[in-house]
LUMVO-11192 format. One line per field, with one value per atom (N, C-alpha, C): chain; residue number from 1; atom name; x, y, z negated. Coordinates in steps of 0.2 Angstrom, whole numbers, plus 5000, padded with zeros to 4 digits. Layout:
N
bapa: c(A, ...)
lomar: c(NUM, ...)
guke: c(CA, ...)
x: c(X, ...)
y: c(Y, ...)
z: c(Z, ...)
***
This chain:
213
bapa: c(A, A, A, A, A, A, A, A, A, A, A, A, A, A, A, A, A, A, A, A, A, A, A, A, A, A, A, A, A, A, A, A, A, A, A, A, A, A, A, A, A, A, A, A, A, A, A, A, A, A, A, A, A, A, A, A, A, A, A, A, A, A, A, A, A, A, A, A, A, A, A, A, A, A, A, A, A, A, A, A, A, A, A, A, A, A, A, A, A, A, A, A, A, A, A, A, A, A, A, A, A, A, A, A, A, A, A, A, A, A, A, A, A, A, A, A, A, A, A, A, A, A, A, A, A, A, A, A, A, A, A, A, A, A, A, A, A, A, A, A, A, A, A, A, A, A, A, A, A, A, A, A, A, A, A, A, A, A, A, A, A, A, A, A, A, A, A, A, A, A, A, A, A, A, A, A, A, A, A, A, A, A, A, A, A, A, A, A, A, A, A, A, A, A, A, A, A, A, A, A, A, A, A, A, A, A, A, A, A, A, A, A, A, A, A, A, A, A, A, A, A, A, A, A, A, A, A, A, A, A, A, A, A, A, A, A, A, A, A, A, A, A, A, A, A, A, A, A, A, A, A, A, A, A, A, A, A, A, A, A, A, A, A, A, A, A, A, A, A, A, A, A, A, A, A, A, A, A, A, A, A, A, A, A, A, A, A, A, A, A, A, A, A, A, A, A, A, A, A, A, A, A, A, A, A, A, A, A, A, A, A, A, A, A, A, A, A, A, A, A, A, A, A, A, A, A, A, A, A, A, A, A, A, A, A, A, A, A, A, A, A, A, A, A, A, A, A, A, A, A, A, A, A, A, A, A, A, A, A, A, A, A, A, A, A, A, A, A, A, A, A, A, A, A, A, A, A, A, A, A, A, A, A, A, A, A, A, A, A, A, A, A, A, A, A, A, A, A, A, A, A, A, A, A, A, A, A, A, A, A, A, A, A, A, A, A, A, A, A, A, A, A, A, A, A, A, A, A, A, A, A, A, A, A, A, A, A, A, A, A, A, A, A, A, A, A, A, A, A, A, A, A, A, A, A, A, A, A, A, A, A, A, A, A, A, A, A, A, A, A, A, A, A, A, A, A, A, A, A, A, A, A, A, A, A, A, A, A, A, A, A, A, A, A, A, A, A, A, A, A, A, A, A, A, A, A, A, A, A, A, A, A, A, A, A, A, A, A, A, A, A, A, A, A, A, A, A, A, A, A, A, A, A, A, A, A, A, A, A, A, A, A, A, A, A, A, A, A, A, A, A, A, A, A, A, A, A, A, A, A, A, A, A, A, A, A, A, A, A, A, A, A, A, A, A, A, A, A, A, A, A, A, A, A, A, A, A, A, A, A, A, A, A, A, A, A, A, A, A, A, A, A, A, A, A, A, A, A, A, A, A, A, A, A, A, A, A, A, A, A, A, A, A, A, A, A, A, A, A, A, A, A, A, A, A, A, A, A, A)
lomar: c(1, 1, 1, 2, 2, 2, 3, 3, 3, 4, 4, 4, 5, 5, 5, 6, 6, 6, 7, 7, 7, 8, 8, 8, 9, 9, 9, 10, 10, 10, 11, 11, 11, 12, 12, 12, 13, 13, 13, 14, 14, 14, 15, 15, 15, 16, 16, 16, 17, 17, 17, 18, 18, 18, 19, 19, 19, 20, 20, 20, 21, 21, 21, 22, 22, 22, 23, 23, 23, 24, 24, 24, 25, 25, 25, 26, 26, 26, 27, 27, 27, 28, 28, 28, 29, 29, 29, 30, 30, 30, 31, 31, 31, 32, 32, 32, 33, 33, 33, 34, 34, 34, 35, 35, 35, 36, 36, 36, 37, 37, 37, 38, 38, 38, 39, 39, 39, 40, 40, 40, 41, 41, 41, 42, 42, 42, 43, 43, 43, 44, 44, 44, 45, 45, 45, 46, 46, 46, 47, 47, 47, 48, 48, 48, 49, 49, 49, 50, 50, 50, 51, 51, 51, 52, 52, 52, 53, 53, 53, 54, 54, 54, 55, 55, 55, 56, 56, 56, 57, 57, 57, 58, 58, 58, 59, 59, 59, 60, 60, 60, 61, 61, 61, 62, 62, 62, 63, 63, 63, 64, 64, 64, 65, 65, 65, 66, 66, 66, 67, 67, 67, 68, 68, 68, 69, 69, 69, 70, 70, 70, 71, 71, 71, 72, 72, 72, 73, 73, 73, 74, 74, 74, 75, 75, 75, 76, 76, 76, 77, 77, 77, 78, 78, 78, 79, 79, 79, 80, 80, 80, 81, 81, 81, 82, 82, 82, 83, 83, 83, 84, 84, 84, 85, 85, 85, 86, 86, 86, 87, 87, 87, 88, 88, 88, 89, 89, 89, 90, 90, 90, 91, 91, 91, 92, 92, 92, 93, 93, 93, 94, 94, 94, 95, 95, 95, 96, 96, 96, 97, 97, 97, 98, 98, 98, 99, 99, 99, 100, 100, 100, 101, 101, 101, 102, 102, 102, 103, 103, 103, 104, 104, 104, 105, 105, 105, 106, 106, 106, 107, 107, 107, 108, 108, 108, 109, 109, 109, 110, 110, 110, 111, 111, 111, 112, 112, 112, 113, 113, 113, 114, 114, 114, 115, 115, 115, 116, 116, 116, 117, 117, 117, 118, 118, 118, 119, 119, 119, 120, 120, 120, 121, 121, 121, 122, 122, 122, 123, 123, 123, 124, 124, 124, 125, 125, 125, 126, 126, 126, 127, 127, 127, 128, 128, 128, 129, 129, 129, 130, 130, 130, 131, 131, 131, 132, 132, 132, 133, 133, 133, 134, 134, 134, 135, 135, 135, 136, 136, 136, 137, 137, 137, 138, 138, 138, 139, 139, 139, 140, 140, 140, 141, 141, 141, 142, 142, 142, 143, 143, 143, 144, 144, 144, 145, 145, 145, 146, 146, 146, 147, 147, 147, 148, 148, 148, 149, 149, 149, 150, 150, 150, 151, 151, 151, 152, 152, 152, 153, 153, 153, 154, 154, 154, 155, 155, 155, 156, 156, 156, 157, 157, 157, 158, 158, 158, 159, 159, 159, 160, 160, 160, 161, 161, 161, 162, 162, 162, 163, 163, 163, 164, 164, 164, 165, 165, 165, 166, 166, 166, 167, 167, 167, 168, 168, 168, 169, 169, 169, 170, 170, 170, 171, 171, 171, 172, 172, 172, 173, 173, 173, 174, 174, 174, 175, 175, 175, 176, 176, 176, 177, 177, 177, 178, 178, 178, 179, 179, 179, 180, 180, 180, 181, 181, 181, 182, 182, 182, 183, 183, 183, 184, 184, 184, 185, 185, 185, 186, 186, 186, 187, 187, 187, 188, 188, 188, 189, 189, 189, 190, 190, 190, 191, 191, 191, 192, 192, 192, 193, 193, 193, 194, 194, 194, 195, 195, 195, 196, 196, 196, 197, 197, 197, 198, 198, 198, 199, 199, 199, 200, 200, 200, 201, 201, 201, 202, 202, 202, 203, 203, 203, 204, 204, 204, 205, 205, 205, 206, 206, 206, 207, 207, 207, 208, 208, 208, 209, 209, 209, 210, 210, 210, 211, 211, 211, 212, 212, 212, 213, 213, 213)
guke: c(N, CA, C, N, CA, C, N, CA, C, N, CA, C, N, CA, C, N, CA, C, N, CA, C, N, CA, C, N, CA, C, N, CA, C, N, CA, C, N, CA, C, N, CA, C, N, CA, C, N, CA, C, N, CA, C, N, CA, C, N, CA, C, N, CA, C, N, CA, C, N, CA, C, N, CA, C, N, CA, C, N, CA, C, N, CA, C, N, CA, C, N, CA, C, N, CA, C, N, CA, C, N, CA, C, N, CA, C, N, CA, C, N, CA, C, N, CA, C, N, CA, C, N, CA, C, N, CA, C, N, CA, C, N, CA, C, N, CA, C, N, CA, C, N, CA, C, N, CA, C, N, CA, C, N, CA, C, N, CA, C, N, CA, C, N, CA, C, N, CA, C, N, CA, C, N, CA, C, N, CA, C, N, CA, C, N, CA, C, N, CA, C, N, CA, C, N, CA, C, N, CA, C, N, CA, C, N, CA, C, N, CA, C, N, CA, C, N, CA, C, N, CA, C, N, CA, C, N, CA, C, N, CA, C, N, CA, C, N, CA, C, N, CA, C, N, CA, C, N, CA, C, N, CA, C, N, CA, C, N, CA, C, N, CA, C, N, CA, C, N, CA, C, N, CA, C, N, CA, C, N, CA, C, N, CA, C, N, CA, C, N, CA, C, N, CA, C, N, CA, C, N, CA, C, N, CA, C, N, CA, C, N, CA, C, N, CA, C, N, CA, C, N, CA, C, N, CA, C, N, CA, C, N, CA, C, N, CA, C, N, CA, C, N, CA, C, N, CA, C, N, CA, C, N, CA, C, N, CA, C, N, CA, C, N, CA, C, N, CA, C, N, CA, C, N, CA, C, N, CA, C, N, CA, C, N, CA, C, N, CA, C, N, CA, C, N, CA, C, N, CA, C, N, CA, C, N, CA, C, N, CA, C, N, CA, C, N, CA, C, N, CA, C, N, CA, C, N, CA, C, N, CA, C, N, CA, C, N, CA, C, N, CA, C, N, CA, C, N, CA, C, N, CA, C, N, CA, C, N, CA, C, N, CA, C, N, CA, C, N, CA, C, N, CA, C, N, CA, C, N, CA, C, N, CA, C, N, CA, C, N, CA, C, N, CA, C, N, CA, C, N, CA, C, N, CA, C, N, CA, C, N, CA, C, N, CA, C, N, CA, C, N, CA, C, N, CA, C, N, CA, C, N, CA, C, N, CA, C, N, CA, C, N, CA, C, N, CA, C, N, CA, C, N, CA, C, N, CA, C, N, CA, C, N, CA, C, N, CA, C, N, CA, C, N, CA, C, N, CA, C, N, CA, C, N, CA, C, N, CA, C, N, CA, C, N, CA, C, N, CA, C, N, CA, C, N, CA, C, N, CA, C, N, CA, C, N, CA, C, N, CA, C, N, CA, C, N, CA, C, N, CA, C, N, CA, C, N, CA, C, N, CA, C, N, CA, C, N, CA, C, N, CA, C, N, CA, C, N, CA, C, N, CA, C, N, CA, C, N, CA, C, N, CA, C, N, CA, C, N, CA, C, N, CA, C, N, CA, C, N, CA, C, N, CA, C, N, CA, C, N, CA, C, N, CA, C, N, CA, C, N, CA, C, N, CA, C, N, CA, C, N, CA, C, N, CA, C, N, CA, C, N, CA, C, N, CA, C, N, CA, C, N, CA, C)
x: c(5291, 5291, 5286, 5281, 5279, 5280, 5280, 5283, 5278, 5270, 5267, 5261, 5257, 5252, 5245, 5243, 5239, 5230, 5228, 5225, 5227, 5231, 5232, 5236, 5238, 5237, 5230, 5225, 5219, 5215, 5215, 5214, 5216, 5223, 5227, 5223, 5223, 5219, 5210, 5208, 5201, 5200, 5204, 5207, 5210, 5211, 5214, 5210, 5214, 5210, 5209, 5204, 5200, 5208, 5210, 5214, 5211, 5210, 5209, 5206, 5202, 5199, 5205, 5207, 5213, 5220, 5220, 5227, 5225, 5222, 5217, 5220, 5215, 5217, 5223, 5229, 5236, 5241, 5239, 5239, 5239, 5231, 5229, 5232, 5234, 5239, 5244, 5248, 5254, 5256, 5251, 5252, 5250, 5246, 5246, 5252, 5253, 5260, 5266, 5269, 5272, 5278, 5284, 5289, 5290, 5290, 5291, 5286, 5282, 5275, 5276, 5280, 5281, 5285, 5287, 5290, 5286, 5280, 5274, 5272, 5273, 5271, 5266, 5259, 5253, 5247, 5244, 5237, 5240, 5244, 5246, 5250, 5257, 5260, 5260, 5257, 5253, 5249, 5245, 5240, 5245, 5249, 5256, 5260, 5262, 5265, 5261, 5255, 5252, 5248, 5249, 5247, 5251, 5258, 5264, 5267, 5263, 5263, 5259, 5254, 5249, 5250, 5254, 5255, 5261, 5267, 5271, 5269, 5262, 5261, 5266, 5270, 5277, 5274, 5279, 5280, 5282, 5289, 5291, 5293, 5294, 5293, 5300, 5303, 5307, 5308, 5306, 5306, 5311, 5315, 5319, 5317, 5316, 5312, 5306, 5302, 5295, 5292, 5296, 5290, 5285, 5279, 5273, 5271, 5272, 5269, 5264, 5263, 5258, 5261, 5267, 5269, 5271, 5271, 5272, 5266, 5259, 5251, 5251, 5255, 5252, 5252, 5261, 5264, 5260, 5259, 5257, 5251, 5246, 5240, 5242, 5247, 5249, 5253, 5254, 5255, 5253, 5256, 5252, 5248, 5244, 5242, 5245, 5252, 5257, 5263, 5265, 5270, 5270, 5275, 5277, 5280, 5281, 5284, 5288, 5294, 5298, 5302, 5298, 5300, 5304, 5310, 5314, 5316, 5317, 5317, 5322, 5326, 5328, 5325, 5319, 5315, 5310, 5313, 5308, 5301, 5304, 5295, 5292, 5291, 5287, 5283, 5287, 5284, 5275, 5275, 5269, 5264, 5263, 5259, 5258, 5266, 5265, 5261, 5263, 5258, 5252, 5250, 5242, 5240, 5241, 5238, 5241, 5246, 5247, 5243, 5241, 5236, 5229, 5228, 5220, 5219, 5224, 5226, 5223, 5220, 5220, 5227, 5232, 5240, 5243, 5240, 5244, 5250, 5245, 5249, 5255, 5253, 5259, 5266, 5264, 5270, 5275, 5280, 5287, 5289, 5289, 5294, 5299, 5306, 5312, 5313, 5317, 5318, 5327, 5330, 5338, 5342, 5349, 5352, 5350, 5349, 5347, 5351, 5359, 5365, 5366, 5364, 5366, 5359, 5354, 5349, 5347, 5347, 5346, 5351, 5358, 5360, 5359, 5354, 5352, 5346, 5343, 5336, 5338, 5335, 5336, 5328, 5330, 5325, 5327, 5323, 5324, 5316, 5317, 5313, 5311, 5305, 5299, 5298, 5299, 5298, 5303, 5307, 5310, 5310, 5307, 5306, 5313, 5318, 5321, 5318, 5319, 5317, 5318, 5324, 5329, 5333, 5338, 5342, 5348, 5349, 5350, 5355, 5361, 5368, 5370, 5365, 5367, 5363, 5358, 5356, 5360, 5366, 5370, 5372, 5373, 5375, 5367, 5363, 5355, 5355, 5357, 5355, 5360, 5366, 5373, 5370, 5367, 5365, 5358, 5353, 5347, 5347, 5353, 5352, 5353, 5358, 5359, 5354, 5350, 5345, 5337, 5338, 5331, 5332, 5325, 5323, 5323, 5327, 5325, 5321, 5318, 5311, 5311, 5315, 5310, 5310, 5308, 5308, 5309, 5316, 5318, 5316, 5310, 5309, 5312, 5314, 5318, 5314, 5315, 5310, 5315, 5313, 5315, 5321, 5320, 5328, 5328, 5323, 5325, 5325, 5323, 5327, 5326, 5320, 5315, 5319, 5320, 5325, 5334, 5335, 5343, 5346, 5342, 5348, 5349, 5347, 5348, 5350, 5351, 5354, 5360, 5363, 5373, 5373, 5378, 5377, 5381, 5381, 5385, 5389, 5396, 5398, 5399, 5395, 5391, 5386, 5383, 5376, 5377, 5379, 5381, 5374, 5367, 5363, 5362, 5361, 5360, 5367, 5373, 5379, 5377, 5375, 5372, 5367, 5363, 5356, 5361, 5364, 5364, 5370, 5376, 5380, 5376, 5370, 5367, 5361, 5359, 5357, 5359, 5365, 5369, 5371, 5373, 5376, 5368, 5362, 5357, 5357, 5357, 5357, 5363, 5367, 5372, 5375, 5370, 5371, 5367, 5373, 5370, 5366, 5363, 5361, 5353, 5352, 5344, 5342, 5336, 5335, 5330, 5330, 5329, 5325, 5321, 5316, 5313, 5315, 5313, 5308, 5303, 5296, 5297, 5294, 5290, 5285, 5287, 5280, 5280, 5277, 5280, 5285, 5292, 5299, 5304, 5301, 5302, 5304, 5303, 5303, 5306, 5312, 5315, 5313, 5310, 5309, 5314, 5317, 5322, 5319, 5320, 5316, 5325, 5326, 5331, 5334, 5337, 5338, 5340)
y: c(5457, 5452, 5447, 5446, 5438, 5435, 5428, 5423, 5421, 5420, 5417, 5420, 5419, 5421, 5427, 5432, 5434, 5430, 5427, 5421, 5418, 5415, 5411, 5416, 5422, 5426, 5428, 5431, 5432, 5425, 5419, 5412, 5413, 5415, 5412, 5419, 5422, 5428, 5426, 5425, 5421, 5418, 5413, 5408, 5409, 5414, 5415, 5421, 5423, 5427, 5432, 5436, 5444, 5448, 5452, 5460, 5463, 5463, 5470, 5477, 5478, 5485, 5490, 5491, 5495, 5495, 5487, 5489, 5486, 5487, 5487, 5494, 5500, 5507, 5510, 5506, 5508, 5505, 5499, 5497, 5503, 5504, 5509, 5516, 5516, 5524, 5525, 5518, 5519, 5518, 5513, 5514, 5520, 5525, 5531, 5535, 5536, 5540, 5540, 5532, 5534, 5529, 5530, 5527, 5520, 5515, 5508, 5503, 5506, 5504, 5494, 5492, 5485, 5484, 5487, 5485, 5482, 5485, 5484, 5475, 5470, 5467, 5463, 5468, 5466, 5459, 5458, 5453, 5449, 5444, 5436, 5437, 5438, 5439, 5443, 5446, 5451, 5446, 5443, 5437, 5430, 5429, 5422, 5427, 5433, 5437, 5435, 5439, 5439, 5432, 5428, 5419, 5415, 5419, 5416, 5422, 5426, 5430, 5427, 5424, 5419, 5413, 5409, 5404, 5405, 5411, 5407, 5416, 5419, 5423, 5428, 5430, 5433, 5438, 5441, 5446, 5451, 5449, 5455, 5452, 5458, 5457, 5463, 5462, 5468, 5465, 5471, 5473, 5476, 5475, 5480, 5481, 5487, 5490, 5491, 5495, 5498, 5501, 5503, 5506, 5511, 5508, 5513, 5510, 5503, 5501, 5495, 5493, 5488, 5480, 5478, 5472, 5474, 5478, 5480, 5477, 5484, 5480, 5474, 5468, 5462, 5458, 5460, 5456, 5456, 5462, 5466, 5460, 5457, 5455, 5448, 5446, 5441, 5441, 5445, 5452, 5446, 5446, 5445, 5452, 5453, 5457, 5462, 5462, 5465, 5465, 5462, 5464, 5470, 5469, 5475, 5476, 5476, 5477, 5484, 5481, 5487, 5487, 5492, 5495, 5495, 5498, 5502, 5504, 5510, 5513, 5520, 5520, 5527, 5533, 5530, 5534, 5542, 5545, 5550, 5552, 5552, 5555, 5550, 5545, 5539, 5537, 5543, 5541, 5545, 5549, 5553, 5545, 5543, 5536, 5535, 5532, 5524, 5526, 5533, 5535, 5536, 5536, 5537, 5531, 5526, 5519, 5515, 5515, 5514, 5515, 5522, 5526, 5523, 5521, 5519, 5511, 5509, 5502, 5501, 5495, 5493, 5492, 5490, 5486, 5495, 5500, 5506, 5507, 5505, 5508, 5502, 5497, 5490, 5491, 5498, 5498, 5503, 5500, 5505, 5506, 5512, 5515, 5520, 5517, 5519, 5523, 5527, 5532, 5534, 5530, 5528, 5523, 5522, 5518, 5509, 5505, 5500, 5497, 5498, 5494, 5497, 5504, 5506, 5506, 5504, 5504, 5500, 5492, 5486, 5484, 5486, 5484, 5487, 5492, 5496, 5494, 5491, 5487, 5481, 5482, 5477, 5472, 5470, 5462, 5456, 5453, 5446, 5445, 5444, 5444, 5437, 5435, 5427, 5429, 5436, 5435, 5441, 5440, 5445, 5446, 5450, 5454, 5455, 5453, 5456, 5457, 5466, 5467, 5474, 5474, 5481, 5481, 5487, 5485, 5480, 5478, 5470, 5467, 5474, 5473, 5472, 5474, 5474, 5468, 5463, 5459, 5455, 5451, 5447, 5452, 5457, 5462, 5461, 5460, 5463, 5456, 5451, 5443, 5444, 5446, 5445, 5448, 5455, 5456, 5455, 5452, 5450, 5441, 5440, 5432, 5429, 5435, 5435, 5436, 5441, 5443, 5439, 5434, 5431, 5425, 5425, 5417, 5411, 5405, 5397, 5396, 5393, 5391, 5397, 5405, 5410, 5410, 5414, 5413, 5421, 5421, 5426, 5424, 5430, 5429, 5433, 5433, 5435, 5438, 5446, 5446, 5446, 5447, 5448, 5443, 5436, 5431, 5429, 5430, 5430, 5434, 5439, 5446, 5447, 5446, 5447, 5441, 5435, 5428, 5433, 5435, 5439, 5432, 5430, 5426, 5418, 5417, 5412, 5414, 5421, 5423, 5425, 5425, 5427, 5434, 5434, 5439, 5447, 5451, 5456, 5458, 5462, 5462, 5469, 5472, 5480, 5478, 5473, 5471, 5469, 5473, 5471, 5468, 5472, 5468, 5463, 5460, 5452, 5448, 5450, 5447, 5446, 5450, 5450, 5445, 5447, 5441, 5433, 5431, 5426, 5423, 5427, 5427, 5424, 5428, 5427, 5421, 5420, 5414, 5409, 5407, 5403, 5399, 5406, 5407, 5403, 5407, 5403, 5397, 5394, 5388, 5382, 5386, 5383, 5382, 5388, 5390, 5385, 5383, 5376, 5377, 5384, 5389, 5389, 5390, 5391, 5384, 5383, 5378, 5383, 5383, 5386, 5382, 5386, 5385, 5391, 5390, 5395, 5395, 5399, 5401, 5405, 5400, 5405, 5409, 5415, 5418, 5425, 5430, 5437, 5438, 5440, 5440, 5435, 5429, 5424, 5426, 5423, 5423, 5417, 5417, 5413, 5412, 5407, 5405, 5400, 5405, 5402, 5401, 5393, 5395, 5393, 5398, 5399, 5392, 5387, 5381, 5384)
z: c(4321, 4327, 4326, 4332, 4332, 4334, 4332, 4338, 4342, 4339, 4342, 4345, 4349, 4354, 4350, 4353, 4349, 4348, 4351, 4350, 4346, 4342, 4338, 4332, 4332, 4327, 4325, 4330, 4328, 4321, 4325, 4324, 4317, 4316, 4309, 4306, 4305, 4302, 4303, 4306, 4304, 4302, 4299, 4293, 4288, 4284, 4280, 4276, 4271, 4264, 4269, 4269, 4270, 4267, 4272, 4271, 4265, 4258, 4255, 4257, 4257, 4260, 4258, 4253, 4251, 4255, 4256, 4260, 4268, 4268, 4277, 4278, 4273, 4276, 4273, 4270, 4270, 4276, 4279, 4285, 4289, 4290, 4296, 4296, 4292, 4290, 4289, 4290, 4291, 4298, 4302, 4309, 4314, 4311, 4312, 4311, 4305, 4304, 4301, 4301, 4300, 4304, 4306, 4310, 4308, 4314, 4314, 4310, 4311, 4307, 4306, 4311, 4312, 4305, 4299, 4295, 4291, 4291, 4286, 4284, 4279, 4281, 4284, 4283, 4286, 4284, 4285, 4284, 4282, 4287, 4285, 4281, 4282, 4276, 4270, 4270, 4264, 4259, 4262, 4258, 4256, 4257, 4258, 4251, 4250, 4244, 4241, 4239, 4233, 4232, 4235, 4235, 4231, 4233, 4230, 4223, 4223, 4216, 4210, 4213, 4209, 4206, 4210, 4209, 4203, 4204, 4200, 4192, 4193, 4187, 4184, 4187, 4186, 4179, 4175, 4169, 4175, 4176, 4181, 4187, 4191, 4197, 4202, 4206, 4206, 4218, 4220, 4226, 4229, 4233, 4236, 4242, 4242, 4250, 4248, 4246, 4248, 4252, 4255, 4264, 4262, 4265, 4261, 4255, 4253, 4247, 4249, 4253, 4254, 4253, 4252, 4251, 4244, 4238, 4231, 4230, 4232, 4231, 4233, 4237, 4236, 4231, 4232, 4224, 4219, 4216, 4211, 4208, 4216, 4212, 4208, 4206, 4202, 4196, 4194, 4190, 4184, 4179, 4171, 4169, 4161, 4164, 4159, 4156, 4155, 4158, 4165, 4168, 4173, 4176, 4176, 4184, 4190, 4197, 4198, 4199, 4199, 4208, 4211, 4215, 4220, 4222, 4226, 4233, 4233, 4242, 4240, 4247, 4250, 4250, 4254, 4259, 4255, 4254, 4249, 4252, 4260, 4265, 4263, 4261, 4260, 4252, 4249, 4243, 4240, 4245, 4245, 4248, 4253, 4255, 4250, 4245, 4242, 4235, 4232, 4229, 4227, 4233, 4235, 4234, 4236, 4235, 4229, 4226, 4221, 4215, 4214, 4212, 4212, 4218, 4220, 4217, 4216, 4215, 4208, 4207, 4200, 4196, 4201, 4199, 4197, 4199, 4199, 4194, 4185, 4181, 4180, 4182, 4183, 4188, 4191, 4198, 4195, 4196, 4193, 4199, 4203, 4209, 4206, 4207, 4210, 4216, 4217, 4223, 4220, 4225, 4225, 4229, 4228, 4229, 4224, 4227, 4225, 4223, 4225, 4220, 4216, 4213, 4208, 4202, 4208, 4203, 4198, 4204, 4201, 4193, 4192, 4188, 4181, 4182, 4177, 4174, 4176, 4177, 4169, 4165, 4160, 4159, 4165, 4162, 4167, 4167, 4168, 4174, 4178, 4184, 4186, 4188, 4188, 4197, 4200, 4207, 4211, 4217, 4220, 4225, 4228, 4236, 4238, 4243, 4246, 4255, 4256, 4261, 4264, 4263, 4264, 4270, 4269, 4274, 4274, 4282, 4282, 4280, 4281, 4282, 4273, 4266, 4260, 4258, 4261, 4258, 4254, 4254, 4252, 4244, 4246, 4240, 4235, 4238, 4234, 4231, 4234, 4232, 4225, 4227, 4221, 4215, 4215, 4210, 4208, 4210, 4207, 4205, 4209, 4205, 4199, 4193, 4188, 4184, 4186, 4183, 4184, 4186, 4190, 4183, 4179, 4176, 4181, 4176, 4179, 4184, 4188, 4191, 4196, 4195, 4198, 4204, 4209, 4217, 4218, 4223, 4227, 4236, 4238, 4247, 4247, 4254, 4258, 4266, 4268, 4271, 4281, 4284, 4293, 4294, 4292, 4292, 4299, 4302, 4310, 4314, 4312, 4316, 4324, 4323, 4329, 4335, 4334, 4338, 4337, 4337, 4338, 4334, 4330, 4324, 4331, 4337, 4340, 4347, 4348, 4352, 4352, 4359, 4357, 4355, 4351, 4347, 4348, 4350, 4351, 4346, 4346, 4341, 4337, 4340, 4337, 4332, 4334, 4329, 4322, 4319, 4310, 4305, 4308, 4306, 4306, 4312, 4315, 4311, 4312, 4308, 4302, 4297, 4293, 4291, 4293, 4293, 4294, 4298, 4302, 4295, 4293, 4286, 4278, 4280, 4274, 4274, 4280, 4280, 4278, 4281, 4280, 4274, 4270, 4263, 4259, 4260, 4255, 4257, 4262, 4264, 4259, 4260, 4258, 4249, 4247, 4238, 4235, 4230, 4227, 4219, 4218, 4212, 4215, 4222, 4225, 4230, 4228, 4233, 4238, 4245, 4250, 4254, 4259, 4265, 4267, 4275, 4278, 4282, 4283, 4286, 4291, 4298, 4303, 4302, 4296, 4296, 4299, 4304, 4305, 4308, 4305, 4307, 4304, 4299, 4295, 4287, 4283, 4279, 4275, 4270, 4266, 4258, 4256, 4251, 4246, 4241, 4238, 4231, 4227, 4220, 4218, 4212, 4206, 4205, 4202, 4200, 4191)
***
């Protein structure tokens, strides 16, 4: 979802770092084939990941939700140059993509994909995580937060990816909508947890920036 004019999307992308030729055409082929291609996070936020991958230099790095792999490759360029990014997704039709450009990727042999349940994944996972993608499904965020906030270093910073939910999170709410319920429960919650200091961004579908305390 964007919120704002494609004029001033073009503008903000005029402005801002060059797309990657690598994931320009993981972009471009995931919008060919493959379903909801809007989940992708694309140019501006794609370049705002690996901006903020850089800044805090993570060891390791742990995503929930993969997709085709293009918000992994972002993270990835901030990588120490022995850490490690670990993965995770459902989706198995997806794993042929994400390996293709993983592959291609200089961050390749740095990327650890998981193919699983994420709750039963993450607890398995023995390290100590400097950055964390959440950006799965919407109704177990709360659950993904509970088990990676354990495992996340001091200072570390867990995003949060769709916290506005294409405007739904200010609209009245239906009471079928378990996502939006969701999203709207868990914003609230990071807002209100005295362990994260938080800020939310207009960026794409919005975007929460929580650093560890």
């Amino acid at each position: 979802m964007h919120f704002i004019s494609d004029d001033l999307e073009d503008y903000i992308a005029t402005h801002s770092e060059t797309e990657p030729v690598l994931l320009a055409e993981l972009n471009k082929e995931t919008h060919l084939k493959v379903l909801q291609p809007r989940m992708l996070s694309g140019h501006i936020q794609g370049r705002l990941l690996s901006l903020l991958s850089k800044l805090v230099q993570p060891k390791y790095i742990l995503e929930v939700g993969t997709y085709t792999g293009y918000s992994a490759l972002c993270l990835a360029e901030g990588l120490q140059a022995d850490g490690e990014l670990h993965t995770l997704d459902v989706n198995e039709e997806l794993v042929s993509i994400q390996q293709k450009y993983f592959q291609q990727s200089i961050f390749g042999k740095q990327i650890k994909a998981h193919l699983g349940n994420a709750l039963e994944i993450i607890p398995k996972l023995d390290f100590h995580f400097d950055l964390a993608f959440i950006d799965a499904d919407k109704p177990n965020y709360s659950n993904y937060f509970d088990l990676i906030l354990p495992k996340m270093n001091k200072g570390g910073i867990i995003l949060s990816d769709n916290v506005l939910w294409s405007g739904k999170v200010v609209e009245p709410l239906i009471k079928s909508d378990k996502s939006t319920a969701s999203i709207l429960a868990y914003n609230k919650r990071l807002k209100e947890d005295s362990r994260v200091e938080t800020i939310m961004l207009p960026i794409r579908d919005g975007l929460t920036v929580c650093r560890v305390l």
